[in-house]
NUVONU-63373 format. One record per atom (N, C-alpha, C): atom name; x, y, z; residue in one letter. Coordinates in steps of 0.001 Angstrom, whole numbers, plus 524288, in hexadecimal, padded with zeros to 5 digits. Layout:
<'CA'; <X; Y; Z>; 'A'>
...
This chain:
<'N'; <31D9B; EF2BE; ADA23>; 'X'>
<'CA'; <31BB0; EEDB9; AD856>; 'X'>
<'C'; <31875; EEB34; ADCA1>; 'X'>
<'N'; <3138D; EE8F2; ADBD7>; 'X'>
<'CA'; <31137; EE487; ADF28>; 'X'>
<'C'; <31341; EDF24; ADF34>; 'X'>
<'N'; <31351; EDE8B; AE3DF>; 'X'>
<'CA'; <3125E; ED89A; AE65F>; 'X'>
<'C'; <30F98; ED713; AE99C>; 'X'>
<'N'; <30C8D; ED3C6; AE8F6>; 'X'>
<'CA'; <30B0F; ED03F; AEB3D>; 'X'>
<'C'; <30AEB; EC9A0; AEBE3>; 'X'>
<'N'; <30858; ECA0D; AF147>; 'X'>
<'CA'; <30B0D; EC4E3; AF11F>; 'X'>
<'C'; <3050C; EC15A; AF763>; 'X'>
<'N'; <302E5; EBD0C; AF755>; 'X'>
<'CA'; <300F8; EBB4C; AF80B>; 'X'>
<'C'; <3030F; EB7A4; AFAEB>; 'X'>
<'N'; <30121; EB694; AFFF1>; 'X'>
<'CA'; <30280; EB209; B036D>; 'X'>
<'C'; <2FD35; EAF38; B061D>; 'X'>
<'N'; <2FE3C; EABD8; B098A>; 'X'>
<'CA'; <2FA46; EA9EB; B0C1D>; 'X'>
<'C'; <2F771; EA445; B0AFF>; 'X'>
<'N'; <2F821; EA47A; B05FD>; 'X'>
<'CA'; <2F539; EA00E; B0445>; 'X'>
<'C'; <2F6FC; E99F4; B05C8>; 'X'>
<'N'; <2F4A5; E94A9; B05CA>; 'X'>
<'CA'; <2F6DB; E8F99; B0621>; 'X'>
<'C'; <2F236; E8CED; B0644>; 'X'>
<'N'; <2F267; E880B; B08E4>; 'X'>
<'CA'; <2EE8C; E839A; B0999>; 'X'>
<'C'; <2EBAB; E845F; B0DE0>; 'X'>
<'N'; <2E6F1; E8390; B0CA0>; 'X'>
<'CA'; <2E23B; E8379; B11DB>; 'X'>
<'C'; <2DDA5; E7FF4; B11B2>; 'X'>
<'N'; <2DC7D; E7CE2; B157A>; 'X'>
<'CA'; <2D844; E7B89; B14AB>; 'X'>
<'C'; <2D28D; E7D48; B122D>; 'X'>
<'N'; <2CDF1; E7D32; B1232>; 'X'>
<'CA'; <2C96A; E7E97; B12DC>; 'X'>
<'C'; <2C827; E8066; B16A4>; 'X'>
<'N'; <2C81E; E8696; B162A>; 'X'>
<'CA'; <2C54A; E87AE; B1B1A>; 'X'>
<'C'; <2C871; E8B39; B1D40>; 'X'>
<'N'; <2CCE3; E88DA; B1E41>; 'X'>
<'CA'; <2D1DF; E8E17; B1E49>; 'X'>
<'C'; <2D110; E9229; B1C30>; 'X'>
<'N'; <2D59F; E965B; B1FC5>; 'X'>
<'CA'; <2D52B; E9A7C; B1D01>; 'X'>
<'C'; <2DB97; E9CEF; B1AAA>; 'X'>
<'N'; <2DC70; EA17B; B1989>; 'X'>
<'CA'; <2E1D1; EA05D; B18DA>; 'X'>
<'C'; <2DFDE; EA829; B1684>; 'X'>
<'N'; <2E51D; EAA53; B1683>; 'X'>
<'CA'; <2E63E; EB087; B1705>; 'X'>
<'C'; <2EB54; EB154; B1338>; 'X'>
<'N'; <2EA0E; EB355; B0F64>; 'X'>
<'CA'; <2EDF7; EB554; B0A14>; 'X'>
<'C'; <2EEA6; EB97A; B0B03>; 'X'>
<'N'; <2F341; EBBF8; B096E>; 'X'>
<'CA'; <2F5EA; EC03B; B0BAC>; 'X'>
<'C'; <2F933; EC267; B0532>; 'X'>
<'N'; <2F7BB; EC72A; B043C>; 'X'>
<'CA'; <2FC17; EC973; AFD09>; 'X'>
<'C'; <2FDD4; ECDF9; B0103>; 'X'>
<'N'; <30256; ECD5C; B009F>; 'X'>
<'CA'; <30432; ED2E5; B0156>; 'X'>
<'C'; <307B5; ED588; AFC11>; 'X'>
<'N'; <3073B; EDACC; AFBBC>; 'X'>
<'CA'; <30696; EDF0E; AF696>; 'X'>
<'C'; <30C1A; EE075; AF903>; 'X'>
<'N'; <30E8E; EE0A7; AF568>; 'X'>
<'CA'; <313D7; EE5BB; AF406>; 'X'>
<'C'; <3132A; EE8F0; AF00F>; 'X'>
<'N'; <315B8; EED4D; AF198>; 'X'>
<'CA'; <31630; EF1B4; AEC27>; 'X'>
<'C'; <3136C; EF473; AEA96>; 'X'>
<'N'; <30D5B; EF436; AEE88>; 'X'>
<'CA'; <308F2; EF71C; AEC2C>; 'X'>
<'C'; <308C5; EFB87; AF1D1>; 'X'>
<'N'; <30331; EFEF9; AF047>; 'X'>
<'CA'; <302E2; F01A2; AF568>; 'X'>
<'C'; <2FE9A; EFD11; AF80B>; 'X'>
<'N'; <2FB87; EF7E7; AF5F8>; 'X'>
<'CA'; <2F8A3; EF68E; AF6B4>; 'X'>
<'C'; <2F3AA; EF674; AF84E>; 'X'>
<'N'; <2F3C6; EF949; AFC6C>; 'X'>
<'CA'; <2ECEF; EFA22; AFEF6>; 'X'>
<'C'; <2EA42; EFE45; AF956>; 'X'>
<'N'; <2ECE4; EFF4A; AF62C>; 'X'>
<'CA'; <2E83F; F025A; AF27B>; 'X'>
<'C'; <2E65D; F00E1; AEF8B>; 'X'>
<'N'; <2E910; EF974; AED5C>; 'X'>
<'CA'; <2E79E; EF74F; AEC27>; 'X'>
<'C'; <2E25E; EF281; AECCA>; 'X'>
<'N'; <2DEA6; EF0FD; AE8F5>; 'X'>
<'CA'; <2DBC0; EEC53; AE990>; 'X'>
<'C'; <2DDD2; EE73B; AEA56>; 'X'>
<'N'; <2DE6F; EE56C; AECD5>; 'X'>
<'CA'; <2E02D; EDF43; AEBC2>; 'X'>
<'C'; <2DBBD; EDB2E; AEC65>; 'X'>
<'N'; <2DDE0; ED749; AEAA1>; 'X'>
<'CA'; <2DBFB; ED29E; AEA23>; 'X'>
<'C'; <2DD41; ECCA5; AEB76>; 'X'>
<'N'; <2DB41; EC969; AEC90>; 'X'>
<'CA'; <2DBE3; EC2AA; AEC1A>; 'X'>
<'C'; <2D9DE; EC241; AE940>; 'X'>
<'N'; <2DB93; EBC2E; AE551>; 'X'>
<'CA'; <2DB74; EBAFE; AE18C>; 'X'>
<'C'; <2DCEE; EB486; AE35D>; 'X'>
<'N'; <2D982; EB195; ADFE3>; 'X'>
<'CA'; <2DAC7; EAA2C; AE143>; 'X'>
<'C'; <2D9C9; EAA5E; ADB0C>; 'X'>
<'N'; <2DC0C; EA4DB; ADA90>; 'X'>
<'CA'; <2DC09; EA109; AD625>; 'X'>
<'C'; <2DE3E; E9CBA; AD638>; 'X'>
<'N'; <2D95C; E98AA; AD5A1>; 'X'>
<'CA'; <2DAF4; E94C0; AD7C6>; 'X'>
<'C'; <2DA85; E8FAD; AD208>; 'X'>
<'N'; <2DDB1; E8D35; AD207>; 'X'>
<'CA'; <2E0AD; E8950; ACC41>; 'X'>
<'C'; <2DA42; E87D8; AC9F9>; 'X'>
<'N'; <2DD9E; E88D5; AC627>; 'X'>
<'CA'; <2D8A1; E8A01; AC227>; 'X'>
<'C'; <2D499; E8CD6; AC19B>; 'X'>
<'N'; <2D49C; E910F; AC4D7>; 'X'>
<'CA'; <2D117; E9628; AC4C5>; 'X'>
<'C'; <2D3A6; E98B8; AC4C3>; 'X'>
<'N'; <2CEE4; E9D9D; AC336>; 'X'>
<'CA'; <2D07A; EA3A2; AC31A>; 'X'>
<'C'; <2D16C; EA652; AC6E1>; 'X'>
<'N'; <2D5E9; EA9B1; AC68A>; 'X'>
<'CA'; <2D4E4; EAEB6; ACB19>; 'X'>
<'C'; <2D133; EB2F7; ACDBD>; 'X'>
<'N'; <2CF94; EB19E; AD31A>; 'X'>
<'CA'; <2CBCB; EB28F; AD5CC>; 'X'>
<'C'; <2CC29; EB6A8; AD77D>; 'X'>
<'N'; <2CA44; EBC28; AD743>; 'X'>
<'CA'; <2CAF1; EBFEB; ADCC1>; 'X'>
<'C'; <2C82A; EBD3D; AE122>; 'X'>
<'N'; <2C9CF; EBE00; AE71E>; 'X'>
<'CA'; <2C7C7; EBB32; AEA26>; 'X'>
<'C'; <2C73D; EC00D; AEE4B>; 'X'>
<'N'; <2CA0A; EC3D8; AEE50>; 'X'>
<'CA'; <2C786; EC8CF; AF25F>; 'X'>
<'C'; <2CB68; ECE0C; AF054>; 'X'>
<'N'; <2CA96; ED305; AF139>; 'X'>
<'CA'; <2CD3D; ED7CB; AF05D>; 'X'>
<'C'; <2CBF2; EDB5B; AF421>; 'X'>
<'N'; <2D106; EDE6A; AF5DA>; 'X'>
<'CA'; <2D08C; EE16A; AF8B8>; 'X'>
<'C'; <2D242; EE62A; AF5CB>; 'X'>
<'N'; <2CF62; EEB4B; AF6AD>; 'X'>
<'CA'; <2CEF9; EF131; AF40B>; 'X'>
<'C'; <2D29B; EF4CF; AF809>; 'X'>
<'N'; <2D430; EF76A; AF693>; 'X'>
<'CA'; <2D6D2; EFD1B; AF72C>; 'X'>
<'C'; <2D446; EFDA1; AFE23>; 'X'>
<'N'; <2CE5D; EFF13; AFD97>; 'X'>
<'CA'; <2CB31; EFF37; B0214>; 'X'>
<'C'; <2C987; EFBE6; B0408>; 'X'>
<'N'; <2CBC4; EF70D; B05C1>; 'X'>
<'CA'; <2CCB3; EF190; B079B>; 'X'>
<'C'; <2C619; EF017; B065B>; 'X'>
<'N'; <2C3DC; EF138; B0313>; 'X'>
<'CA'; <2BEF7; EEEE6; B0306>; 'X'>
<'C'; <2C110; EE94E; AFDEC>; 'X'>
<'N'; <2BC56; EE435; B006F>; 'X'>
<'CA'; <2C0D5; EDFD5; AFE41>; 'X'>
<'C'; <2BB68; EDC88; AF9E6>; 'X'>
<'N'; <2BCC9; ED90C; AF728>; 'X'>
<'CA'; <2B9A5; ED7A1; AF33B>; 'X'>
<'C'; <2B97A; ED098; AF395>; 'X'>
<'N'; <2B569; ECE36; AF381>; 'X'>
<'CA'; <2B816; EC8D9; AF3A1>; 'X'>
<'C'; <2B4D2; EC291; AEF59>; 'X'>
<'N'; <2B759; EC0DD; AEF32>; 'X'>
<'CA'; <2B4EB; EBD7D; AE9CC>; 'X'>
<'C'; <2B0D3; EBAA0; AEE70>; 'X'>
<'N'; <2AC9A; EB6D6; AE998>; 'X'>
<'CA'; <2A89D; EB4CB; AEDDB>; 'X'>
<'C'; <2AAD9; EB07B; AF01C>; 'X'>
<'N'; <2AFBA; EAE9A; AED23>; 'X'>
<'CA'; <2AF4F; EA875; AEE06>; 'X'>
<'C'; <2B3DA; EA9D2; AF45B>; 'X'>
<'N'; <2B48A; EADA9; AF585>; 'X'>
<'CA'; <2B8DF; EADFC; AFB89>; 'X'>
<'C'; <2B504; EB289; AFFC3>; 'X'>
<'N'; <2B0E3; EB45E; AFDE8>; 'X'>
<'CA'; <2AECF; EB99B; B0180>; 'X'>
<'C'; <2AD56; EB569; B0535>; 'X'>
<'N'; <2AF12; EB8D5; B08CD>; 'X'>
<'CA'; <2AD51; EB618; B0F0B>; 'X'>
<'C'; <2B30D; EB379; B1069>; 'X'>
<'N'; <2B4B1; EB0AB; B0D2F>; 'X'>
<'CA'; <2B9F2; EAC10; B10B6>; 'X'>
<'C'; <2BDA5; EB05B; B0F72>; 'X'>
<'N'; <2BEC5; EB442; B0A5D>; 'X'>
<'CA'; <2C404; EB608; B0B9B>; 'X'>
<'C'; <2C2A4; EBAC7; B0B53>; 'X'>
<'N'; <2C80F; EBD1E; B0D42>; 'X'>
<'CA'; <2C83C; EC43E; B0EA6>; 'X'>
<'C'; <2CD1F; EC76A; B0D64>; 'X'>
<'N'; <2CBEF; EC916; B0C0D>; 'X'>
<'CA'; <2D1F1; ECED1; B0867>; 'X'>
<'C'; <2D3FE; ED1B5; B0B82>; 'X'>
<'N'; <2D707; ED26C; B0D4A>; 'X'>
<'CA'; <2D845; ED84A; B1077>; 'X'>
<'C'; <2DD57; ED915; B0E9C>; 'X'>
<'N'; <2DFFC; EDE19; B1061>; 'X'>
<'CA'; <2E53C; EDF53; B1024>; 'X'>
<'C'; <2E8D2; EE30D; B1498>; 'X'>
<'N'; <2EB7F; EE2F4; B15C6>; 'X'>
<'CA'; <2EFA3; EE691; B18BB>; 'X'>
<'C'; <2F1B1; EE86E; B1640>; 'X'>
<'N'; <2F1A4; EEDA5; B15E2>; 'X'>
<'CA'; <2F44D; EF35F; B12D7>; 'X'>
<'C'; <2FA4E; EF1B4; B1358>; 'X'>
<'N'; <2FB1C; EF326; B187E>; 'X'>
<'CA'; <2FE9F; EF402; B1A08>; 'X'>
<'C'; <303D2; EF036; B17DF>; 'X'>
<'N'; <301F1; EEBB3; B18EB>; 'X'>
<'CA'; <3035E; EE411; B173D>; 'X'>
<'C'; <303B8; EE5DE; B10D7>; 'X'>
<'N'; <30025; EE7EB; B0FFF>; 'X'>
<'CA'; <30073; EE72D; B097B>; 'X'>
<'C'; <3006A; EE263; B07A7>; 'X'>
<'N'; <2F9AF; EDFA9; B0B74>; 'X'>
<'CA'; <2FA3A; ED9C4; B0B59>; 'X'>
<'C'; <2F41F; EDC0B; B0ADE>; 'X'>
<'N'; <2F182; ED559; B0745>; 'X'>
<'CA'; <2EBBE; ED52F; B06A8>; 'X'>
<'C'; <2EC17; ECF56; B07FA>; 'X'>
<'N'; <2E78A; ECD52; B0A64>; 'X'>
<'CA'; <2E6C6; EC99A; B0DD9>; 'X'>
<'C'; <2E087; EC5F4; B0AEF>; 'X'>
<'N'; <2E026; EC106; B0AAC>; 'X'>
<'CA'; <2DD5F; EBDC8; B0A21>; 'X'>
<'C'; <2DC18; EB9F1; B0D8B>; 'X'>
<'N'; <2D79A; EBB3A; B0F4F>; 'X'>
<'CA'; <2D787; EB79E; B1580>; 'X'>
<'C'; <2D317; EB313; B129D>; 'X'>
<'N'; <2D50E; EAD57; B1215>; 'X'>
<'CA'; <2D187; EABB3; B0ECB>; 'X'>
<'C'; <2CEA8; EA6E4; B13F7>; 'X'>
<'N'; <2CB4D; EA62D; B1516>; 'X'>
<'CA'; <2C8E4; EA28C; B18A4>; 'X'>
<'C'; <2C493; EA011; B1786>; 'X'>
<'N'; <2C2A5; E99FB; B1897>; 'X'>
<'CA'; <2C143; E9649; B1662>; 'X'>
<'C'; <2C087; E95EE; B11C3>; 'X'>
<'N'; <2C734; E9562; B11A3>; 'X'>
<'CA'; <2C788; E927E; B0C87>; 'X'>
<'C'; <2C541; E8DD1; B09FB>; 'X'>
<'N'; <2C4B7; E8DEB; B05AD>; 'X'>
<'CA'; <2C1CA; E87F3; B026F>; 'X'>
<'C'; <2C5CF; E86CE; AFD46>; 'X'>
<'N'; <2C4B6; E82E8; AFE03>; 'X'>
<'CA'; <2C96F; E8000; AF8B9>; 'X'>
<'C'; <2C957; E845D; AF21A>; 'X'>
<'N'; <2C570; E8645; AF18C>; 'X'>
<'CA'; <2C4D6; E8960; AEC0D>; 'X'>
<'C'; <2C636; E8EE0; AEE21>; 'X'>
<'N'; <2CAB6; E8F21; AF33C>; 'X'>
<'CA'; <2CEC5; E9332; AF290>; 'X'>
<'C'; <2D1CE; E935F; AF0C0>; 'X'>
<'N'; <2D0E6; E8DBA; AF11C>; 'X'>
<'CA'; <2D90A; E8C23; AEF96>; 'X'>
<'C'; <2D97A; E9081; AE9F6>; 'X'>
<'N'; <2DD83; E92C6; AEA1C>; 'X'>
<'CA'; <2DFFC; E9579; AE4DC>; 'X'>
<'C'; <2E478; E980A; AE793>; 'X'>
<'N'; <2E6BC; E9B2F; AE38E>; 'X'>
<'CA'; <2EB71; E9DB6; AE509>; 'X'>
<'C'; <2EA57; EA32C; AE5AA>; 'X'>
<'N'; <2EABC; EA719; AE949>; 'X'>
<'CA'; <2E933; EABC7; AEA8D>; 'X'>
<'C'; <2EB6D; EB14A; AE8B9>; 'X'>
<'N'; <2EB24; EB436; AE5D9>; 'X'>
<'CA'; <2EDDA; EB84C; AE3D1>; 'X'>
<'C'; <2EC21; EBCE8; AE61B>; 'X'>
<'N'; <2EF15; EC0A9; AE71A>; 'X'>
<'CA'; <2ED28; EC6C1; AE9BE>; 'X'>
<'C'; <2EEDD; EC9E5; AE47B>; 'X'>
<'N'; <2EB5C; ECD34; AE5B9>; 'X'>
<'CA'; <2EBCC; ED10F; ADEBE>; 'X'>
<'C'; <2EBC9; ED4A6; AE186>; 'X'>
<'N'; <2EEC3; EDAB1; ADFC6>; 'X'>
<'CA'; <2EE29; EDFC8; AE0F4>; 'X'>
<'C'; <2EC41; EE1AA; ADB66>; 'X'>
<'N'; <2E81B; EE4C0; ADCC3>; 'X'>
<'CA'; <2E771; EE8C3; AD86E>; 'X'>
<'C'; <2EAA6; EEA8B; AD343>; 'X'>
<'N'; <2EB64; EEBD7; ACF2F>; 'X'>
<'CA'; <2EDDF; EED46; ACC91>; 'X'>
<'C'; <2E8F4; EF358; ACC6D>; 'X'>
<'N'; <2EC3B; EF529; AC5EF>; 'X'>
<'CA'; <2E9AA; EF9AB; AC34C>; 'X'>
<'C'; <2E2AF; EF952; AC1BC>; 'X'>
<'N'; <2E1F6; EF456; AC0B0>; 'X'>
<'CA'; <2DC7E; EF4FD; AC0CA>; 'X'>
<'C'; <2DA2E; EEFD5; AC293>; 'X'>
<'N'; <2DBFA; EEF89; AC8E7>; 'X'>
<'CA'; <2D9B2; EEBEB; ACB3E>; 'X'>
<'C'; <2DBC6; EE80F; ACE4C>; 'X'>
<'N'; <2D9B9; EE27B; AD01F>; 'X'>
<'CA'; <2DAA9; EDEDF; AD186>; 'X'>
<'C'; <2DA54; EDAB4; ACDBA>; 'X'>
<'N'; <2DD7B; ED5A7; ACE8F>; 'X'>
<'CA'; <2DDF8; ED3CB; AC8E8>; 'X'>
<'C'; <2E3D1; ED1BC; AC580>; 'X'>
<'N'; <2E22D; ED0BB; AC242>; 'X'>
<'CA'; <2E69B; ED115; ABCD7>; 'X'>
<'C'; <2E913; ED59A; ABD0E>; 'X'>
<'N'; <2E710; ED952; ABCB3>; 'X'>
<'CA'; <2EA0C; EDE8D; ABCD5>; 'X'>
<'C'; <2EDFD; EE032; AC0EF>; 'X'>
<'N'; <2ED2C; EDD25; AC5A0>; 'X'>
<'CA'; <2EF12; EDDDF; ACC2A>; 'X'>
<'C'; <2F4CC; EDBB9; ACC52>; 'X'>
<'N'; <2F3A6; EDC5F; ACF9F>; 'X'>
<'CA'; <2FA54; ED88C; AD27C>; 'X'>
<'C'; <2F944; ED4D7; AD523>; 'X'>
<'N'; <2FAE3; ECF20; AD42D>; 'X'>
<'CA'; <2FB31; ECB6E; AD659>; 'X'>
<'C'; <3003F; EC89E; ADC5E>; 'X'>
<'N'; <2FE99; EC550; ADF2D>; 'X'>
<'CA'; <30224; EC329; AE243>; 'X'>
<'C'; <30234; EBC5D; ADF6D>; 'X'>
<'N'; <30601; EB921; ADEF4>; 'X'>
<'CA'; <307CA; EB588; ADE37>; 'X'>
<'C'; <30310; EB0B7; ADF6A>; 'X'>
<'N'; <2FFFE; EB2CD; AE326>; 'X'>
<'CA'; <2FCDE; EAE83; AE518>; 'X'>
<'C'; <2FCBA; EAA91; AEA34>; 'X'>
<'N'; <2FAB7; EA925; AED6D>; 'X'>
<'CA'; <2FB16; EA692; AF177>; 'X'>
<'C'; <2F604; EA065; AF18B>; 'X'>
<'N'; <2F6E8; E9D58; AF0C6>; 'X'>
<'CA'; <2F44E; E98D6; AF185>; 'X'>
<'C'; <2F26B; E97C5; AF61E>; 'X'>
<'N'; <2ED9A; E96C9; AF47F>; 'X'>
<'CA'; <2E97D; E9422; AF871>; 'X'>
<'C'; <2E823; E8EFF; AF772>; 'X'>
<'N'; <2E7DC; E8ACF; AFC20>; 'X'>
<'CA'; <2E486; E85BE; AF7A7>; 'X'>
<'C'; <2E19A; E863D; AFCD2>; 'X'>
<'N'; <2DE27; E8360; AFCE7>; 'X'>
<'CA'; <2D997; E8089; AFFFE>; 'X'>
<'C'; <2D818; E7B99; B009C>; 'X'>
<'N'; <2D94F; E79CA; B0384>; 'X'>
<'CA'; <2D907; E7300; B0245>; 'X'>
<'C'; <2D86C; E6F96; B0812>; 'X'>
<'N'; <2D5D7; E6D07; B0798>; 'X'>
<'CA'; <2D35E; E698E; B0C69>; 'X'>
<'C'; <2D999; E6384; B0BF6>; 'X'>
């Protein structure tokens, strides 16, 4: 069975930066794609970056440049390093692993970790 599970998140100014952390149980993980994922009240769910099998990584427009994906095999941890932040981060952060055909609905979710942004 998978678990995951998402930490890191809280309150930050503008401008701040702040580092989300999912760590995976139950999988072999590194063969998997993963993902971040935001949604923030009253919107839809965002992909916001993915990391591949061959750590090559993917990233939405509205974070390329401020945030970055990586993972430790070993940790069986994937990492969100998010920096200058702006208030239309604020949402709650989800890490997805791959399922059977993909990233997504189809995937495995973590519970979520909150971000706000606020001066």
């Amino acid at each position: 069975q998978v678990y995951i599970r998402e930490s890191g998140g809280g309150l930050v100014q503008p401008g701040e930066s702040l580092r989300l952390s999912c760590v995976v149980s139950g999988s072999l993980f590194s063969i998997y794609a993963m993902g971040w994922y935001r949604q923030g009240e009253g919107k839809e769910r965002e992909l916001l970056a993915s990391i591949r099998r061959d750590e090559s990584t993917n990233y939405a427009d509205s974070v390329k440049g401020r945030f970055t994906i990586s993972r430790d095999v070993p940790k069986k941890t994937v990492y969100l390093q998010m920096n200058n932040l702006k208030p239309d981060d604020t949402a709650i952060y989800y890490c997805n692993m791959e399922g059977p055909y993909g990233l997504g609905d189809g995937g495995f979710w973590g519970q979520g970790t909150q971000v706000t942004v606020s001066s």
